[in-house]
N, C-alpha and C positions, 0 to 999 in steps of 0.2 A: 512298758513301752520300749518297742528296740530301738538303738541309736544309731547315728548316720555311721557309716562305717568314717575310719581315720583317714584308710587309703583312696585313691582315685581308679582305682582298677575298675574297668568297665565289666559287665556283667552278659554271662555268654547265656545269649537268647534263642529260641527255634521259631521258624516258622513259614509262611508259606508267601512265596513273593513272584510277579511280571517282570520277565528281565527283558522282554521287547513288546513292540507294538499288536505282536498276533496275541498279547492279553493274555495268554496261559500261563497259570501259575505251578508253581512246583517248590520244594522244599529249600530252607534257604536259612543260615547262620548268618548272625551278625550277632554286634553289640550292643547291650542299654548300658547309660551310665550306672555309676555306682549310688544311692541313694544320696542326693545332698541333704544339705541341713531344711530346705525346705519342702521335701520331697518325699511323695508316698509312693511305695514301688506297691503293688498286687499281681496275684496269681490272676492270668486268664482264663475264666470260667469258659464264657460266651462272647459272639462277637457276629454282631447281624452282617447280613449282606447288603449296603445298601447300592440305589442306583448308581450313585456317580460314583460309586466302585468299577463300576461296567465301564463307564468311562475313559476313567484316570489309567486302568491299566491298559486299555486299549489308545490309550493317546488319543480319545474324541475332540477334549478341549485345549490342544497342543499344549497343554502346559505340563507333562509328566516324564518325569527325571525318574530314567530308568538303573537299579532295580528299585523295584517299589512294593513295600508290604501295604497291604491297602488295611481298611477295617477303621472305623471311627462311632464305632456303638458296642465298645467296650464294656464287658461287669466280668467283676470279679471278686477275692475275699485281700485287703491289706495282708501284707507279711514284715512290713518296716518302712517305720516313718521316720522323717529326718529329725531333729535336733528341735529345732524351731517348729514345728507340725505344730499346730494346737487343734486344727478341726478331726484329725481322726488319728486312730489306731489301731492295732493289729488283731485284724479279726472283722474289720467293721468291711460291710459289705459297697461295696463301690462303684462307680464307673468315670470312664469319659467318655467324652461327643467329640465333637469335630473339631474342638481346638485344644490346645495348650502350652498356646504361648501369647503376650501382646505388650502392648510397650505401657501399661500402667497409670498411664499419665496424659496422654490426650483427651480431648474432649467425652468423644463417645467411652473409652475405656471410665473416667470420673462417673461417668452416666448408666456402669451396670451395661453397657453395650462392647463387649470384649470385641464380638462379633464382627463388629463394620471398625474396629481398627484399623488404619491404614498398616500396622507390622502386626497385625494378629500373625498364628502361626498356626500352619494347620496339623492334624495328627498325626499325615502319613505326606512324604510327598513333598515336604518342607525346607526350610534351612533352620534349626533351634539355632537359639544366641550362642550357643559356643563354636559353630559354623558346619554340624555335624546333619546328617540330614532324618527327619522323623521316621520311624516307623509304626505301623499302626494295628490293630488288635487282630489279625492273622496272625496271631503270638502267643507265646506262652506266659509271659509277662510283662508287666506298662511299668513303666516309673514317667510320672508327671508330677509339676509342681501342683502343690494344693489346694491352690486356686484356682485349677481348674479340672479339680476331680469334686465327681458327685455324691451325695449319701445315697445309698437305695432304703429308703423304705422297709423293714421288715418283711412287711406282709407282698412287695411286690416280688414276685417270682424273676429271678434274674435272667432266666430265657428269653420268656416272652417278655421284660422291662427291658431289655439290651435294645431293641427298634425305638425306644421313649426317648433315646438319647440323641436323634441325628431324625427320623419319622417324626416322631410326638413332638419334638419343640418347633419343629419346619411348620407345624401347619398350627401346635397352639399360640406361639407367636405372635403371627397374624391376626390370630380371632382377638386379642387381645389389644393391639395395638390399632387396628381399624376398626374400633369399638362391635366389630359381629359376634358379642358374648353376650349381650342382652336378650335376657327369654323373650320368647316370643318371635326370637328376630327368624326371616325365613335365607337361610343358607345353601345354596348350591355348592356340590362339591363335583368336582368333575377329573375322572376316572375313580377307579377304585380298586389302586394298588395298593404299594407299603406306604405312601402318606394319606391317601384315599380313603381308608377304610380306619386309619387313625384319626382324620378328621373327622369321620361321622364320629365315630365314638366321645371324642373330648367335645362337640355339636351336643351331640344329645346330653350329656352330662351336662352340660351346661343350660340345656332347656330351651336349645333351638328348636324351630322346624327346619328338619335336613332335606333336602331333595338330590341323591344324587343322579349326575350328568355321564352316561357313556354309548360309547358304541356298539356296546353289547348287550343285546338282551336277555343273554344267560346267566346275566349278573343281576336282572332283576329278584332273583327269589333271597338271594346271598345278602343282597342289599337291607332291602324289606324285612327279611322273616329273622336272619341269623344278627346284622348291624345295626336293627332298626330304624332305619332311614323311613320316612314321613311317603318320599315317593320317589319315582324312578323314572326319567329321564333317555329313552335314546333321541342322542345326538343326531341321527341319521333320518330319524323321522320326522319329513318336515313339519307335519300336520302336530305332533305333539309338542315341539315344539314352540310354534306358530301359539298354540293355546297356552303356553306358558311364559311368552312374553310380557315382561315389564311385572312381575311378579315378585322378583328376589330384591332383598337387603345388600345380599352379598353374596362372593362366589368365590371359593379357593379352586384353583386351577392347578394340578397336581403334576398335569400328562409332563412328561422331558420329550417328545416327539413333535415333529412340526403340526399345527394345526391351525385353524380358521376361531379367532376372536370375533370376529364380525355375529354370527350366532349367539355368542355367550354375550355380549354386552349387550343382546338384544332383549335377554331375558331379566335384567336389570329393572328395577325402579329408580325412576327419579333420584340423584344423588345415591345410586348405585356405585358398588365399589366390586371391580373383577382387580381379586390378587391374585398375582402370579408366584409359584413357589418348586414347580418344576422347570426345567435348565433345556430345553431342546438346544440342539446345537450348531441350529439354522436361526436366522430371521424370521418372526412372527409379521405376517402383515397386518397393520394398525391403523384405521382411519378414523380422521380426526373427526368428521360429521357426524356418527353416531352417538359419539363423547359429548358434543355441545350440545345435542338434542334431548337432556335429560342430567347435565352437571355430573355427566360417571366420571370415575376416576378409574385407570387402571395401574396399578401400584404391584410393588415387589414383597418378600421379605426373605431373609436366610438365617435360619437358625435362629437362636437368640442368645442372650449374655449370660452368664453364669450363674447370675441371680435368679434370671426368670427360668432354667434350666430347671434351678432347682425347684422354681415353685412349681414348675410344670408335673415333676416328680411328685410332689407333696401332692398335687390335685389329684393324681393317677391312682395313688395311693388309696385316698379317699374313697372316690370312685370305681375302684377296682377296673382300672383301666389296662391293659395289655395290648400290645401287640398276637395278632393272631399270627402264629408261625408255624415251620417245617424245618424241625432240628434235624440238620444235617452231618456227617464226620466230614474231618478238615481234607480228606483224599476224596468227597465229593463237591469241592469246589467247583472245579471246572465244570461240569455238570450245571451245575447250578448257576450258572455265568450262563451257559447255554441258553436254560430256561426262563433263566431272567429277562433277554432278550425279548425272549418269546413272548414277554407275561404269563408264565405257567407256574405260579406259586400263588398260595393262599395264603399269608400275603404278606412275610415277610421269611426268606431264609436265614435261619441260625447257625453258627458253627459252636459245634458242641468242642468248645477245644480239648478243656480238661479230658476228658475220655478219649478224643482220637488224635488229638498230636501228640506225636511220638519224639524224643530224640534220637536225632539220626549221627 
């Protein structure tokens, strides 16, 4: 097992960063620290793209401190753990999600909820305790404390597992906590992106009926034949619709673009629950009448705590659950920022780091 180094000298790192609002990324040095005592550093293998990357470095949700390495669906292989490590070591295959850092001792943190800490800290984009700011898996290498890095599973492929880490807990989270994991139960998922297309999968695995909700009809065979999803859903037509009101248990809402609830709470039963778990970055309009007419709830979730992270990984495992992706090199980023916009990926982009970042 290798040990924390003695010194503090930080550790010179590559990788690809937004140094303003027009979101274009391009190559960029900086520092990780030096291993601590409680600290696993790994090589970056892979590093999904996910939405609110599109975001953060275009300053959607004014909150982005420029420059900024984005990336929070981290895998890679250990290279040196700190002193104190006891959950892994060098060689064990690994990742992180969207956080790594919190303050240990509040409520939700005691509760396996790192997530909704009030000082959680996030991966890229942050301020860490020693008052330095995070960077995130557009990188050649992560060093995080140990509590909040992940085991991967042998059997799960580190490509296509890098979206499980920041997609797959976004939407199994929820099934989990608004009790919509009971077979039989009937699930609406509405679009079918990179958490869309992972929510049917962890649905079906779980022994729902899935239906999903979009406005595409060319996404019906993709849906059905390749995800197996139960049935398929355009949003746009009212008449099919119309016929699938008051039908669902529950309904994971995926889209990050402004849309109309009013339809989807429609398609609710009775003590129906629409969760929301995409971020548009407008106001959704919300009326209270259709909520009392049937005891709906419409409720949140973001990610989850470290623990259920990992169960989620254990389940995927089992399952043979992946992210369906488009491994990309780290100089088609921008590209891929492009098409992301567009929704033109199936259905999750990868950055193949190992292979194509280079030091410059």
């Amino acid at each position: 097992m290798a040990m924390s180094p003695k010194n503090e000298h930080p550790v010179r790192a590559f990788g690809w960063a937004a140094t303003d609002s027009s979101g274009h990324l391009s190559p960029f040095k900086f520092s990780r620290r030096a291993t601590g005592e409680k600290d696993v550093t790994f090589k970056v293998l892979y590093c999904g793209i996910c939405h609110s990357d599109l975001h953060n470095v275009k300053n959607e949700w004014g909150i982005t401190s420029y420059p900024v390495v984005p990336g929070h669906e981290i895998v890679g292989v250990v290279t040196e753990v700190g002193t104190k490590v006891t959950k892994f070591k060098v060689g064990d295959k690994v990742g992180v999600g969207c956080m790594v850092g919190s303050c240990h001792s509040c409520a939700n943190c005691k509760d396996h909820l790192e997530n909704y800490c009030p000082k959680m800290i996030l991966t890229y984009g942050a301020k860490y305790y020693d008052g330095t700011t995070t960077y995130g898996g557009y990188s050649d290498i992560m060093v995080s404390d140990e509590h909040f890095v992940i085991k991967i599973p042998d059997n799960v492929p580190l490509d296509g597992g890098a979206p499980l880490l920041c997609a797959g807990i976004t939407v199994y989270s929820p099934l989990k906590y608004y009790e919509l994991d009971k077979v039989g139960t009937h699930l609406g998922v509405v679009g079918l992106g990179g958490l869309g297309h992972m929510a049917v999968k962890f649905a079906k695995a779980m022994g729902l009926k899935v239906t999903v909700i979009s406005t595409s009809p060319n996404k019906k065979k993709e849906a059905m034949d390749h995800l197996g999803a139960d049935a398929f859903l355009v949003s746009r037509n009212t008449e099919e619709m119309e016929l699938a009101m008051g039908t669902m248990d529950g309904i994971i809402d995926t889209v990050s673009a402004v849309h109309a609830l009013l339809p989807l709470i429609g398609l609710l039963k009775t003590n129906g629950k629409l969760v929301m778990v995409g971020a548009p970055e407008k106001p959704l309009e919300l009326l209270a009448f259709p909520l009392l007419m049937g005891r709906k709830i419409v409720g949140g979730s973001c990610i989850g705590g470290i623990k259920e992270t990992q169960e989620m990984i254990d389940f995927a495992a089992k399952h043979n659950i992946v992210a369906d992706i488009e491994l990309i090199p780290m100089n088609s980023v921008n590209t891929a920022m492009e098409r992301l916009l567009k929704a033109d990926v199936k259905y999750r982009f990868v950055i193949d780091i190992a292979s194509s970042l280079k030091p410059f």
